[in-house]
Backbone as JSON Lines, residues from 0, in Angstrom:
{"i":0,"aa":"X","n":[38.75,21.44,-31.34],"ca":[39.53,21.13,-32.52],"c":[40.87,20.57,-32.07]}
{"i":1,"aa":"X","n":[41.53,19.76,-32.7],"ca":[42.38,18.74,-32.23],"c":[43.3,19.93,-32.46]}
{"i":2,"aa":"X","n":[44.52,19.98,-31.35],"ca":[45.95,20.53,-31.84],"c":[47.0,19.92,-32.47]}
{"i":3,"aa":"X","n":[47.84,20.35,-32.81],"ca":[49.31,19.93,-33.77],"c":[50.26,20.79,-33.26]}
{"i":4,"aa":"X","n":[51.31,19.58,-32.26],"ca":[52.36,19.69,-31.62],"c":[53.28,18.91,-32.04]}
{"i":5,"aa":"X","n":[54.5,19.48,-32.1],"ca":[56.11,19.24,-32.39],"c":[56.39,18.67,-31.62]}
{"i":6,"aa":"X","n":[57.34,17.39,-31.53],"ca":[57.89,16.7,-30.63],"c":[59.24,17.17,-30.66]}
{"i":7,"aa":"X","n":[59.66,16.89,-30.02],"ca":[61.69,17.2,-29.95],"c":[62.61,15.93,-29.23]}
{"i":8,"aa":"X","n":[63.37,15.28,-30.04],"ca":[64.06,14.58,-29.57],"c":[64.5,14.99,-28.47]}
{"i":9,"aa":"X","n":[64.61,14.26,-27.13],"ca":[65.6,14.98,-25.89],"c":[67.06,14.48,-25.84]}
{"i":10,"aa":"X","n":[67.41,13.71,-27.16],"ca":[68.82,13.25,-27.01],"c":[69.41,14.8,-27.9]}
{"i":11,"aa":"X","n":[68.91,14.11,-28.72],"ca":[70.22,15.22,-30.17],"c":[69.11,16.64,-30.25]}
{"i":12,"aa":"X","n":[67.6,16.75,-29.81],"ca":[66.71,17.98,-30.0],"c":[66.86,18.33,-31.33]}
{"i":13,"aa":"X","n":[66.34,16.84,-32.06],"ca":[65.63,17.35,-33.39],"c":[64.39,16.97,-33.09]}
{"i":14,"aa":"X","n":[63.68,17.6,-34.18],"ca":[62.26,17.34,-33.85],"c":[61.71,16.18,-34.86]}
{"i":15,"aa":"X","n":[60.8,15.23,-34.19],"ca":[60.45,13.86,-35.19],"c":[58.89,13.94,-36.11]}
{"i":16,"aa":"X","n":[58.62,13.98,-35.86],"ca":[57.04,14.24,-36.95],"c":[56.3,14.75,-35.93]}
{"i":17,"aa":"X","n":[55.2,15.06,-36.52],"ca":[53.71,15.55,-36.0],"c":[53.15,15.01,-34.81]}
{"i":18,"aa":"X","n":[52.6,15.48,-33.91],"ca":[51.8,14.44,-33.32],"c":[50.52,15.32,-33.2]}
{"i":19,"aa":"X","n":[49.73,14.46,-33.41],"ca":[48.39,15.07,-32.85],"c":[47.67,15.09,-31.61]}
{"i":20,"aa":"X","n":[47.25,15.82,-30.92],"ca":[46.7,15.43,-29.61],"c":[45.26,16.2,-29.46]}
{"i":21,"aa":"X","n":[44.55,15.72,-28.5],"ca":[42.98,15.99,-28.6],"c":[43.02,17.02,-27.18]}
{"i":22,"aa":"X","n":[42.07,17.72,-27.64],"ca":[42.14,19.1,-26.18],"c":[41.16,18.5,-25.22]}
{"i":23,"aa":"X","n":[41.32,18.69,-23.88],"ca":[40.71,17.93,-22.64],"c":[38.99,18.83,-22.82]}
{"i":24,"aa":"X","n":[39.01,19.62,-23.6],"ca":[37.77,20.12,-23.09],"c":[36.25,19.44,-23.59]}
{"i":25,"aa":"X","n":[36.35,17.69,-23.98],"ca":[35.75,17.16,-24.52],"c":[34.97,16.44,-23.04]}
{"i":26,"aa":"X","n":[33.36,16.3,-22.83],"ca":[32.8,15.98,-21.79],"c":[33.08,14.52,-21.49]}
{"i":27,"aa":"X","n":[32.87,13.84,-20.84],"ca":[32.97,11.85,-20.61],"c":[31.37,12.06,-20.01]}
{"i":28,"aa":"X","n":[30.57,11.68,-21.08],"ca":[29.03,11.56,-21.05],"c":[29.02,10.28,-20.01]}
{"i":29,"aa":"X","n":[29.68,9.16,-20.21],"ca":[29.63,7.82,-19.01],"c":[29.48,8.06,-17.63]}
{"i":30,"aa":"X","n":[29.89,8.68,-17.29],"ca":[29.51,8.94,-15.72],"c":[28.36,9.83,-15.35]}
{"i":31,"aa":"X","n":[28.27,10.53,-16.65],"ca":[26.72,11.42,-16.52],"c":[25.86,10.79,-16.74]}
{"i":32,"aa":"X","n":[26.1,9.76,-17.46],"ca":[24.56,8.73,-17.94],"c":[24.42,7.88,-16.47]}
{"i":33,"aa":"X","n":[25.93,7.5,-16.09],"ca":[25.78,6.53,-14.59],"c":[24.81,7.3,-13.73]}
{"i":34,"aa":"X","n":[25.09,8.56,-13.3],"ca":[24.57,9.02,-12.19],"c":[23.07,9.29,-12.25]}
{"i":35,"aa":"X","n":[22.65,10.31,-13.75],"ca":[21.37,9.99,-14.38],"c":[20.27,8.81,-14.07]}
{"i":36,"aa":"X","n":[20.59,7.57,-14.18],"ca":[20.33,6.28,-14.08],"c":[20.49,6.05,-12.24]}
{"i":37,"aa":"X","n":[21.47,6.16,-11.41],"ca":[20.95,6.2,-10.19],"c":[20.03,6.67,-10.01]}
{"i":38,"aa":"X","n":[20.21,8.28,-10.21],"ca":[19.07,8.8,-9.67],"c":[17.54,8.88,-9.81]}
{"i":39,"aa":"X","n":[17.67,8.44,-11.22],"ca":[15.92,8.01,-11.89],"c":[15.78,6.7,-10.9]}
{"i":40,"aa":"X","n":[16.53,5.76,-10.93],"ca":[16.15,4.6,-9.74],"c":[15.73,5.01,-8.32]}
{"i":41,"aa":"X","n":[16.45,6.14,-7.67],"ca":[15.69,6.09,-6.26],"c":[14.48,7.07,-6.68]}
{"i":42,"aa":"X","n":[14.12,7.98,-7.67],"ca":[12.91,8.51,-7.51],"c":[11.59,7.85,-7.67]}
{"i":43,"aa":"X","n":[12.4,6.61,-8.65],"ca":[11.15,5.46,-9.16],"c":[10.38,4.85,-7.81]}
{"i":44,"aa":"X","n":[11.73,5.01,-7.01],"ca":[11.18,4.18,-5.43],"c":[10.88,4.39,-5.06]}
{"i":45,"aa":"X","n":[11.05,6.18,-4.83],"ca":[10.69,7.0,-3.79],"c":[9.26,7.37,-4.2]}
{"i":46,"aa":"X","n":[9.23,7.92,-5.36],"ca":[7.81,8.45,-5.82],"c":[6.75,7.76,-4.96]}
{"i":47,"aa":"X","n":[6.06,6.37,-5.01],"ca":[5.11,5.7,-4.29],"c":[4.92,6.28,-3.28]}
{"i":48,"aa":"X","n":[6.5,5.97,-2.27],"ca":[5.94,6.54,-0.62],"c":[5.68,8.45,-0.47]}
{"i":49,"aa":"X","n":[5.58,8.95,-1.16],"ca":[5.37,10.38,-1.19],"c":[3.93,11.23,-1.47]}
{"i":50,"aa":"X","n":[3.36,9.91,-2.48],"ca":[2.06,10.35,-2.78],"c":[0.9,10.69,-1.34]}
{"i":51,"aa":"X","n":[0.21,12.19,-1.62],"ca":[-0.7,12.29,-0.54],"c":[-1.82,12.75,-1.31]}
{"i":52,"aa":"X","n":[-3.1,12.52,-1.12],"ca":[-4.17,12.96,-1.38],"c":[-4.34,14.59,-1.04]}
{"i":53,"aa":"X","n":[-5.07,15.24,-2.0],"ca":[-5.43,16.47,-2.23],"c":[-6.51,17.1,-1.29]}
{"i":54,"aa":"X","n":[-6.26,17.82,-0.29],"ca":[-7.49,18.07,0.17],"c":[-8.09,18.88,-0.87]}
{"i":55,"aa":"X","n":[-10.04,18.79,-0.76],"ca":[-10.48,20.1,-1.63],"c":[-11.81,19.6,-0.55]}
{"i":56,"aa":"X","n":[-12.43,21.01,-0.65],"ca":[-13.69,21.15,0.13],"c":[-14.79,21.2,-1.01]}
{"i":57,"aa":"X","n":[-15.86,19.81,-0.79],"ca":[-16.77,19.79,-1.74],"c":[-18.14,20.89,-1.32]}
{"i":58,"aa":"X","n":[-18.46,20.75,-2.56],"ca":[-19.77,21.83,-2.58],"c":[-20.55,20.8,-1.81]}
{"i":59,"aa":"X","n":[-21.75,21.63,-1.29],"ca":[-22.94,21.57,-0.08],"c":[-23.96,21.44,-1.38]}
{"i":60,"aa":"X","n":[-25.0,20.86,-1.02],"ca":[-26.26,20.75,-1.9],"c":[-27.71,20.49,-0.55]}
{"i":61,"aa":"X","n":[-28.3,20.55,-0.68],"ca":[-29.89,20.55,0.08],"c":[-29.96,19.23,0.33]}
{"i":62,"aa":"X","n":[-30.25,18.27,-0.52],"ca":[-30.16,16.99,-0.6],"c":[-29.27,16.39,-1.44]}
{"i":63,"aa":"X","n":[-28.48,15.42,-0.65],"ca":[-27.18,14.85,-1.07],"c":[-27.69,13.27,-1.14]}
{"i":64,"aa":"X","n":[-27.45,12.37,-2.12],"ca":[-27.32,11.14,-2.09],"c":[-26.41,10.29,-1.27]}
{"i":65,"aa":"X","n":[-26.91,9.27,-0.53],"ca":[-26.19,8.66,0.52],"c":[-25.43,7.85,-0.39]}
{"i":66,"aa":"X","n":[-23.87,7.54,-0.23],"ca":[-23.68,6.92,-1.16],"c":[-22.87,5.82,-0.19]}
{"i":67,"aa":"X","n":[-22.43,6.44,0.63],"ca":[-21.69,5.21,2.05],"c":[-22.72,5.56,3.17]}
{"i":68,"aa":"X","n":[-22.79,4.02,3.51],"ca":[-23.19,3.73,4.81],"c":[-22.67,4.37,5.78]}
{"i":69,"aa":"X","n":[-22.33,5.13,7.04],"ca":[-20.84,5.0,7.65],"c":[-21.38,4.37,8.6]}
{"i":70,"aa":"X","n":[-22.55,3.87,9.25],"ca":[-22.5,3.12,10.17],"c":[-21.73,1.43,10.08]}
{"i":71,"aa":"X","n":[-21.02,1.15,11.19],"ca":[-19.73,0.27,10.43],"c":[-20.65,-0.88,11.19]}
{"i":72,"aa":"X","n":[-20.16,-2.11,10.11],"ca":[-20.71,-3.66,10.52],"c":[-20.18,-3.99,11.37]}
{"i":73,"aa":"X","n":[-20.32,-4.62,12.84],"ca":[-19.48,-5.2,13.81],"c":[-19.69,-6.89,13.66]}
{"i":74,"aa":"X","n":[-19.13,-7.85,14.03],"ca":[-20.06,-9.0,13.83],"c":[-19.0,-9.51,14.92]}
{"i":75,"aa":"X","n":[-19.3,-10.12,15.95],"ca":[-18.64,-10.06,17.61],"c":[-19.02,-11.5,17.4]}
{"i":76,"aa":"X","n":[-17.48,-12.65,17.72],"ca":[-17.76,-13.79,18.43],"c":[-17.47,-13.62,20.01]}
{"i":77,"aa":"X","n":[-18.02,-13.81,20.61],"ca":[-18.26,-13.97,22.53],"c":[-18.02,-15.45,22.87]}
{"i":78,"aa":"X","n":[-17.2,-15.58,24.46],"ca":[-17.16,-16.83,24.44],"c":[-17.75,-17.83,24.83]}
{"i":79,"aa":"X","n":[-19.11,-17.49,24.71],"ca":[-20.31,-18.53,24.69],"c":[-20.02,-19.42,22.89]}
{"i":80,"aa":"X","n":[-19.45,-18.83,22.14],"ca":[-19.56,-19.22,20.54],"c":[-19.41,-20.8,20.84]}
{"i":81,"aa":"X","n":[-18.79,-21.63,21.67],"ca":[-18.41,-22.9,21.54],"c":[-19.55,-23.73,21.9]}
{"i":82,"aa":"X","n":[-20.13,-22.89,22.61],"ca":[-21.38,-23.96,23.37],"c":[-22.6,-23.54,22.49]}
{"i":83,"aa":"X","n":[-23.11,-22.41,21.83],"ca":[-24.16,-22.24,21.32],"c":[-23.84,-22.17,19.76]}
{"i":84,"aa":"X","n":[-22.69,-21.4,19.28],"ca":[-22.59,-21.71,17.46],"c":[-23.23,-20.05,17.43]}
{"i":85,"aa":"X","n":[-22.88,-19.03,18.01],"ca":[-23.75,-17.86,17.97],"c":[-22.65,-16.81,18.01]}
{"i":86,"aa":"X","n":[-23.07,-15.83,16.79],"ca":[-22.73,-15.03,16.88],"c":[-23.19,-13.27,16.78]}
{"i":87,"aa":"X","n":[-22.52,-12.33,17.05],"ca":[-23.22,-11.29,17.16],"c":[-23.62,-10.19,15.81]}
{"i":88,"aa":"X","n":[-24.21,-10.21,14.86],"ca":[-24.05,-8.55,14.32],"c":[-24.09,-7.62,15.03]}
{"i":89,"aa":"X","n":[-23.72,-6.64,14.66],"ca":[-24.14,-5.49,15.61],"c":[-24.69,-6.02,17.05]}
{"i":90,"aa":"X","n":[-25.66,-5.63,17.08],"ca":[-26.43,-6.24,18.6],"c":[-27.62,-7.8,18.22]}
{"i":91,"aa":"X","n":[-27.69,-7.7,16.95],"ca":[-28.72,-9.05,17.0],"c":[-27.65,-10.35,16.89]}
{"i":92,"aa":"X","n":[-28.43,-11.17,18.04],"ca":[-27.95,-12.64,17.91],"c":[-28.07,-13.19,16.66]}
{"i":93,"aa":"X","n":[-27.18,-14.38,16.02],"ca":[-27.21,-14.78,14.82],"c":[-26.8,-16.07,15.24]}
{"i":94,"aa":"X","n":[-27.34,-17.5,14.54],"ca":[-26.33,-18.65,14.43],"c":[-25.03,-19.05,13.58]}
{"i":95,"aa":"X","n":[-24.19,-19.13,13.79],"ca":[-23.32,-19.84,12.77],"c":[-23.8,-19.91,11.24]}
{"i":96,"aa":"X","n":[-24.69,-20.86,11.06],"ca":[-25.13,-21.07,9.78],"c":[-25.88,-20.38,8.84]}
{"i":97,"aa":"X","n":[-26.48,-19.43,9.64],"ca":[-27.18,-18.36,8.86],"c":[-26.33,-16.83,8.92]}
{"i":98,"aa":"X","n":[-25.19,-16.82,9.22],"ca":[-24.84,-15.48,9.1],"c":[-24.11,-15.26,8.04]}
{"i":99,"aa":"X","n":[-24.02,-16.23,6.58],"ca":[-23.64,-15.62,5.33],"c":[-25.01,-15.22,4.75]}
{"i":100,"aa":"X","n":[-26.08,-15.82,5.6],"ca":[-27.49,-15.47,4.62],"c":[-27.61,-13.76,5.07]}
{"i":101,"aa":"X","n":[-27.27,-13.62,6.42],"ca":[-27.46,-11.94,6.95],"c":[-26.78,-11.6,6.49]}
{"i":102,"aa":"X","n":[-25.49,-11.55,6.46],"ca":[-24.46,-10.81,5.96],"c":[-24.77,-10.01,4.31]}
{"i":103,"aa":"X","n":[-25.25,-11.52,4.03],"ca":[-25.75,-10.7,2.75],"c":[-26.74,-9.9,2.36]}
{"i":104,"aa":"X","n":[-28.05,-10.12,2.97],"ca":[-28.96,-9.48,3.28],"c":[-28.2,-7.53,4.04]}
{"i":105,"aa":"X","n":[-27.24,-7.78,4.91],"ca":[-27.12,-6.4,5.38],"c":[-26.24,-5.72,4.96]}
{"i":106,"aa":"X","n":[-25.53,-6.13,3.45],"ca":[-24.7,-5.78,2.8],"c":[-25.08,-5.59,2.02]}
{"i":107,"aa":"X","n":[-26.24,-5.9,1.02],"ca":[-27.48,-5.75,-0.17],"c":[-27.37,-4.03,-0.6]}
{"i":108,"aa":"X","n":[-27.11,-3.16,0.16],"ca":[-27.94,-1.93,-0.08],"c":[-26.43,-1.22,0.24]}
{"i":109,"aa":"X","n":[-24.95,-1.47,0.51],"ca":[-24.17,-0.71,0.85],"c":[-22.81,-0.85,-0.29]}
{"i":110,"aa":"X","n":[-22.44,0.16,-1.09],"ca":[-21.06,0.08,-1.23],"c":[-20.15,-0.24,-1.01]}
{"i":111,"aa":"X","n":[-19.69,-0.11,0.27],"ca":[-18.54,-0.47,0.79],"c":[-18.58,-2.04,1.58]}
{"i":112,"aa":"X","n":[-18.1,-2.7,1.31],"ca":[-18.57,-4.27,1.69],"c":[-17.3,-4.69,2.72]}
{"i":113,"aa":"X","n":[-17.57,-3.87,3.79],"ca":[-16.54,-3.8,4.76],"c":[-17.33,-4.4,6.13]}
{"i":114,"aa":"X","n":[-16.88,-4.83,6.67],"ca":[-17.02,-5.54,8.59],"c":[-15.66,-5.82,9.46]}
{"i":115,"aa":"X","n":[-16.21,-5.48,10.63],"ca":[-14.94,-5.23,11.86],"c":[-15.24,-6.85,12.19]}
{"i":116,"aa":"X","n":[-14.21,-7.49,12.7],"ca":[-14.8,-8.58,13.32],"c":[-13.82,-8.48,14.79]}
{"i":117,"aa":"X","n":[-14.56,-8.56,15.77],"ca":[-14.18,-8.61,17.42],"c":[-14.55,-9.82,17.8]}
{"i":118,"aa":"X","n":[-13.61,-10.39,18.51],"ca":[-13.35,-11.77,19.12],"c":[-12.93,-11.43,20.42]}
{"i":119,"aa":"X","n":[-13.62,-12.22,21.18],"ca":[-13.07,-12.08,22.64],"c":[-11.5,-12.62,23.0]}
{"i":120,"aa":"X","n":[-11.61,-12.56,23.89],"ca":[-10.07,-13.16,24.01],"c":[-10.03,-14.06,24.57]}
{"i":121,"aa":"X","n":[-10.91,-15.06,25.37],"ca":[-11.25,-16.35,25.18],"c":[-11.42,-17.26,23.89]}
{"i":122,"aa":"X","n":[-11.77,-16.72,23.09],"ca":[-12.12,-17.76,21.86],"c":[-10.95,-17.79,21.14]}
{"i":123,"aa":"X","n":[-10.52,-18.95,20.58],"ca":[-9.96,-19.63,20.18],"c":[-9.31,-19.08,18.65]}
{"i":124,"aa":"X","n":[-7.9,-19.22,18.11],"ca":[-7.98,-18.81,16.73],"c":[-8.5,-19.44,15.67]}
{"i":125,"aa":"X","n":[-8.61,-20.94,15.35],"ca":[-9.59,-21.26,14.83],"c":[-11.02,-21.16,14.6]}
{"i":126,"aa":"X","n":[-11.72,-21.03,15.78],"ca":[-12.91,-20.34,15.75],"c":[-12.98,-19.07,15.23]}
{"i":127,"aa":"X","n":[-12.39,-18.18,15.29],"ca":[-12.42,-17.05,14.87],"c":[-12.1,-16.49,13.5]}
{"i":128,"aa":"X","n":[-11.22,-17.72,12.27],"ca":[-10.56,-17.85,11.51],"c":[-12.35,-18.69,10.72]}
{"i":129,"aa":"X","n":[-12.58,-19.24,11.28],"ca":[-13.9,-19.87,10.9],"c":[-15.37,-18.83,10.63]}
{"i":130,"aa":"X","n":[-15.22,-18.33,11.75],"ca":[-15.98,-17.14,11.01],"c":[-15.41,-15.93,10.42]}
{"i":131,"aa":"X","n":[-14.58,-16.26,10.25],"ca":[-13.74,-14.61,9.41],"c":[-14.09,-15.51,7.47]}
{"i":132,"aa":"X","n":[-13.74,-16.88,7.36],"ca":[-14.02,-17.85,6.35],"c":[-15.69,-17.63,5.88]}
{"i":133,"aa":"X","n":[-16.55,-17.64,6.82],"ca":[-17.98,-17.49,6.1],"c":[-18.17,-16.29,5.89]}
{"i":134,"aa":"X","n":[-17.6,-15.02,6.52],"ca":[-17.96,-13.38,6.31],"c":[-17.43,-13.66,5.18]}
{"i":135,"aa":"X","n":[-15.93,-14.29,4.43],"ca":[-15.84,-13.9,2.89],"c":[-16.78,-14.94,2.08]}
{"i":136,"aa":"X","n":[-16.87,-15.82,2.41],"ca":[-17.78,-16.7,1.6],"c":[-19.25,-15.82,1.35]}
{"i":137,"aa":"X","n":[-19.48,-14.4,2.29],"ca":[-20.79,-13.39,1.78],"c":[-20.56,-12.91,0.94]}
{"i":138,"aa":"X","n":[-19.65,-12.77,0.63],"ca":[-19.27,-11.44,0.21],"c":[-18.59,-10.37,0.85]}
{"i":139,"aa":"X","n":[-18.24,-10.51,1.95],"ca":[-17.19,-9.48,2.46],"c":[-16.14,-9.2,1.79]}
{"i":140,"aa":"X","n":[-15.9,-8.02,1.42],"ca":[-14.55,-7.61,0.53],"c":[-13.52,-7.51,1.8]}
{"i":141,"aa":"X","n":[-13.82,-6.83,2.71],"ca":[-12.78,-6.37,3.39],"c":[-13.16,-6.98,4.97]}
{"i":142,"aa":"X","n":[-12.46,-7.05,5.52],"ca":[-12.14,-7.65,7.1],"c":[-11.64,-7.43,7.98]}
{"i":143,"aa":"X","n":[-11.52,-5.88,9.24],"ca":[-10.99,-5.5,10.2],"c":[-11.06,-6.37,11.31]}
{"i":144,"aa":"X","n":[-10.04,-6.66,11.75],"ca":[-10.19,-7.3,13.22],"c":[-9.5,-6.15,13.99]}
{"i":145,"aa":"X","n":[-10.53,-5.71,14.81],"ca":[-10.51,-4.98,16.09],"c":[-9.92,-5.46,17.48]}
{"i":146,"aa":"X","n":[-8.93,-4.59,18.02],"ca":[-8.29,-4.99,18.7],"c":[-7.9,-3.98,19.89]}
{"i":147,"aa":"X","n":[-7.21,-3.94,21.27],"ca":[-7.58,-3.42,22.26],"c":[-6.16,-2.93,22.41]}
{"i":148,"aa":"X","n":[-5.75,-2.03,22.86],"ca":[-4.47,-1.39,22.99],"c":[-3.96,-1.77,24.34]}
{"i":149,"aa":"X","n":[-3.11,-2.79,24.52],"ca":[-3.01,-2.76,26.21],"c":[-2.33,-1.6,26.87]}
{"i":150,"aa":"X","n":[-3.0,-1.71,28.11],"ca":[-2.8,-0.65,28.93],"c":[-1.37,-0.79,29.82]}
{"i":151,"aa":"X","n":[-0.72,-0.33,30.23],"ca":[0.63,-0.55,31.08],"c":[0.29,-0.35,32.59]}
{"i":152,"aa":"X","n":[0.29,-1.44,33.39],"ca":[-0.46,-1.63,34.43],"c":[0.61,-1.41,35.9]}
């Protein structure tokens, strides 16, 4: 509630009218809304990098439906690729031109439409960029290139 204070002349100390004045115990919401507003900004940011998956241990059943493959697709250019046009799945030889027809064929029956692709380190980045181009032209969703950790010699 506002107070009502007397002023006093300091020459002659009469007193001149009313004044009103407001009591400090009123909040300044502005700097609470400022800081509010920072801080919703770094949680907005932060939230993403924090998220972790839940472990839970699923129930066991007798017979379970396969639903992933996990045996993983390899498909290996070697550096014979320049002279023959050949490349590897797994262990069977393949040509160039027919390995979107396999690919698809050995991707037909799996969920996850994933392949590693290993390149020697002779072959070339174009070559290797060339067949990484027909694995998506199968249908490959996804595309690991496998790679070798050097050793400190």
């Amino acid at each position: 509630m506002p107070k009502v204070a007397a002023q006093a002349d300091a020459i002659t100390g009469r007193r001149r009218g009313r004044r009103v004045t407001t009591s400090l115990s009123e909040i300044n919401v502005i700097p609470l809304v400022d800081v509010m507003l920072v801080l919703l900004i770094i949680f907005m940011v932060a939230a993403p990098m924090m998220q972790k998956g839940v472990e839970v241990n699923l129930p066991v059943t007798r017979r379970a439906d396969k639903l992933t493959n996990t045996d993983p697709l390899y498909v290996s250019v070697p550096t014979s690729y320049r002279q023959d046009r050949r490349v590897f799945i797994n262990q069977d030889s393949v040509p160039i031109d027919l390995l979107g027809e396999r690919m698809r064929q050995s991707l037909q029956g799996r969920s996850d439409k994933q392949v590693f692709l290993r390149g020697d380190g002779e072959v070339q980045l174009q070559e290797l960029m060339d067949v990484f181009g027909r694995l998506k032209e199968a249908g490959v969703e996804k595309i690991g290139v496998v790679a070798q950790e050097r050793r400190n010699q």
